[in-house]
N, C-alpha and C positions, 0 to 999 in steps of 0.2 A: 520703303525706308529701312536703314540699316537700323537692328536693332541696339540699344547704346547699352556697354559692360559700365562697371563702378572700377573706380582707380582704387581697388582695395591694396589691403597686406599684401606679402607674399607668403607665398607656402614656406613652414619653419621661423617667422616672423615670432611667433609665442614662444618658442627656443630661443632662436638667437637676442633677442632683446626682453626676456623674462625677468622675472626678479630674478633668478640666480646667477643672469648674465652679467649684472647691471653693474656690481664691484668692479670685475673686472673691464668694463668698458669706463667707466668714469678714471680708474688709474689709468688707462690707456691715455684718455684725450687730457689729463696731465701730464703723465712721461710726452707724448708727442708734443704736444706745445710746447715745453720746456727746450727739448731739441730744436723746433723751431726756432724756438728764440735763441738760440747757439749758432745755428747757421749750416744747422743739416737739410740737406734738402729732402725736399718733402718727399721722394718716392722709396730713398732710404731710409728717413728715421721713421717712416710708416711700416717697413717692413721689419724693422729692428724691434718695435712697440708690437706690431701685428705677431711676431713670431713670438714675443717673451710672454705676451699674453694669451696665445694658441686661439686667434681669432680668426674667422670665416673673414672670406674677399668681402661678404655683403656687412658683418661687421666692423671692419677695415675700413668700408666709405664712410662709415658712422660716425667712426671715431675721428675721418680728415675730416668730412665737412664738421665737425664738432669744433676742433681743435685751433688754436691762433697761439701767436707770441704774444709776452706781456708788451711789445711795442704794438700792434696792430688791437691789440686789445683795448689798448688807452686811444689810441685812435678813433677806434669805431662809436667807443664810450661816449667820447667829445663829440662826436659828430650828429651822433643819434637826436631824433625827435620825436615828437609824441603827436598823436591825432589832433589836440588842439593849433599845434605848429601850421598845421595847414590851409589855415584860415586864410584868405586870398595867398595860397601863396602855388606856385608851380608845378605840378607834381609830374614826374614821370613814373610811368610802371613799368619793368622789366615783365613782360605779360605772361610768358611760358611761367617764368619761377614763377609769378605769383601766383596765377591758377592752378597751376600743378598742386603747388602745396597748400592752396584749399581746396582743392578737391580730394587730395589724400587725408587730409585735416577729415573734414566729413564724410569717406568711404570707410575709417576707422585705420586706416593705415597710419604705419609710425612716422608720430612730431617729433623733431629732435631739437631740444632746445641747448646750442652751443654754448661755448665758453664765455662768446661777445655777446648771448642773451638772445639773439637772435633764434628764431624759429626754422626748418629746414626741413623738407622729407628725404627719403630715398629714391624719389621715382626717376626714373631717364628717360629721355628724349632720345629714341633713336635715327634719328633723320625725320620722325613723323610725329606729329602732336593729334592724339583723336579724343575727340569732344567726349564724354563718357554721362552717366546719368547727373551728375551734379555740377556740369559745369556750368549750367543756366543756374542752379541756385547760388553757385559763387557770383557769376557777374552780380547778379543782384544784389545778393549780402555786399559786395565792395561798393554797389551803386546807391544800398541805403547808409554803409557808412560813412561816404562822403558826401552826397546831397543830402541826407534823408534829415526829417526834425530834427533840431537841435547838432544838426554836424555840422562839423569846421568849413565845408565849403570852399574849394580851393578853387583859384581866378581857373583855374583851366587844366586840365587831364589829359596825357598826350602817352596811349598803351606805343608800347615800340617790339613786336613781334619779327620774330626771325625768318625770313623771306628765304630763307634753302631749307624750312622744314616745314615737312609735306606737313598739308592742314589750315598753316598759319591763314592762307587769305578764305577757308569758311569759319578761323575762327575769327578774322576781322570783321566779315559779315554781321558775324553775330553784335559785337562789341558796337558796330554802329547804327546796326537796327534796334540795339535797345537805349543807345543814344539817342537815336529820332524820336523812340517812341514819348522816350522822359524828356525830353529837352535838356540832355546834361550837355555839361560844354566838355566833350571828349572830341579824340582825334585820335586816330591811329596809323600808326605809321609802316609799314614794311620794311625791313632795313636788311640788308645783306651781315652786320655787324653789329649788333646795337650793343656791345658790351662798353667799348670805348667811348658812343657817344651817350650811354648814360653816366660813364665814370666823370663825364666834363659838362653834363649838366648843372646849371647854375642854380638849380630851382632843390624840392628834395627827390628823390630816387627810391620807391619801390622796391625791393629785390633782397634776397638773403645771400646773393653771390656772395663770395668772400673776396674776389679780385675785384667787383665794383665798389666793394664797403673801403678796401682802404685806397679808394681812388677820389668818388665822387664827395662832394664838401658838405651833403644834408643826406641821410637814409633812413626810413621807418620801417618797420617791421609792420606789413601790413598784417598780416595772421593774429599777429599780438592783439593787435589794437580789436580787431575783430573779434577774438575771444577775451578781452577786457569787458568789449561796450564803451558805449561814448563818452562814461564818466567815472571810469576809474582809472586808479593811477597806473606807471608802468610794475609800479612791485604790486601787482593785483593780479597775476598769473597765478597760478595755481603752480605747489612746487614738483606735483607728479598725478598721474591719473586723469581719470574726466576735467573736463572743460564744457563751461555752459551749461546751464540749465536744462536748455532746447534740446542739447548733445551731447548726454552723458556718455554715450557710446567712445565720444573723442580719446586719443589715443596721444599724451603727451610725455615723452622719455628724456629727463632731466643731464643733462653733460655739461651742465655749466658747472664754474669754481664753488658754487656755494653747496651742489650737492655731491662735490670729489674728496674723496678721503687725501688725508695728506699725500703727499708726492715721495713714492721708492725710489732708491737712484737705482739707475736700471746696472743689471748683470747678472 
């Protein structure tokens, strides 16, 4: 049996997202949303923000996946739901984002909490998804926060995994053998596309994409809810540092509006 690595940090990870990086990355993902919402496209006003702020490529992602317009912002605001929402109600999970980014959540690797509140790592898929040491304790943790005492229990759980990246069908295996085992009402799907058919899902949607948050009409942040607990509120996040009791080690790096210094006009 292959032995299984942890989806940690990266190397230089304690630099590039340190406290002394941090000013400068929270003005970045204000100057760049601001642009956004002006109508510069994204691969230009990122390198206009990336270059005025003398940021690395790996900070760079940071600061887009961080970053929205105040139109997509009110969007996602209105659309957003909470763990108790899910009470008989539909749920799809974008399955790569969401494990990914709890298994980077508890390898201690960087959470990046955007502008829309939404939670996000760094990691990539590069045509392969491999299972690593904690990705059996996420299925679990997602499977006691939706069936387990006292959770919202939703009619029915349909994971939708990407069928041209190597992995997906031993990580479906996984996801239905511990459906058999618990008797949870999950289904998983293999989909050549599943971006589009979770943006037109009628039910709520899993995933911190920022192309399916301003498409699809319900999205939860599953990570959040996860590092809340079943009964606290959404402004129960911690605003920097550890999360949970369980895992202090957790690793949470704030880029939302409430932790950005006012906004420079850029030049």
């Amino acid at each position: 049996m292959t032995e299984l690595c942890r989806r940690a940090r990266s190397t230089g990870d304690d630099r590039l997202f340190g406290e002394a990086a941090r000013p400068a990355l929270r003005s970045a993902v204000a100057d760049l949303s601001w642009l956004l919402g002006r109508g510069y496209s994204g691969d230009a006003a990122l390198k206009l923000v990336g270059d005025k702020h003398v940021l690395s490529a790996r900070q760079r992602m940071a600061v887009l996946r961080s970053a929205c317009s105040d139109e997509a912002l009110a969007r996602r605001r209105a659309t957003r739901v909470e763990l108790p929402d899910l009470a008989g109600a539909d749920l799809a999970i974008d399955g790569l984002n969401a494990l990914i980014l709890v298994e980077s959540a508890l390898s201690h690797g960087v959470v990046l909490r955007g502008r829309d509140g939404a939670l996000r790592d760094l990691a990539a898929v590069h045509g392969a998804y491999e299972q690593v040491l904690e990705t059996s304790f996420a299925v679990d943790a997602i499977a006691r926060l939706l069936h387990g005492d006292g959770a919202p229990a939703p009619a029915q759980v349909v994971w939708y995994l990407d069928r041209p990246v190597a992995g997906s069908g031993r990580l479906r295996a996984l996801l239905e053998a511990r459906a058999e085992q618990r008797g949870l009402p999950w289904t998983v799907q293999l989909v050549h596309h599943p971006d589009p058919i979770l943006a037109q899902h009628p039910g709520v949607v899993a995933t911190s994409d920022a192309w399916i948050l301003d498409r699809c009409a319900r999205w939860i942040d599953l990570l959040g809810a996860l590092l809340r607990g079943p009964t606290e509120s959404s402004h129960a996040l911690p605003q920097e540092g550890p999360v949970l009791a369980a895992r202090p080690d957790l690793w949470l790096l704030d880029l939302s509006d409430e932790a950005a210094p006012p906004r420079a006009d850029l030049g």
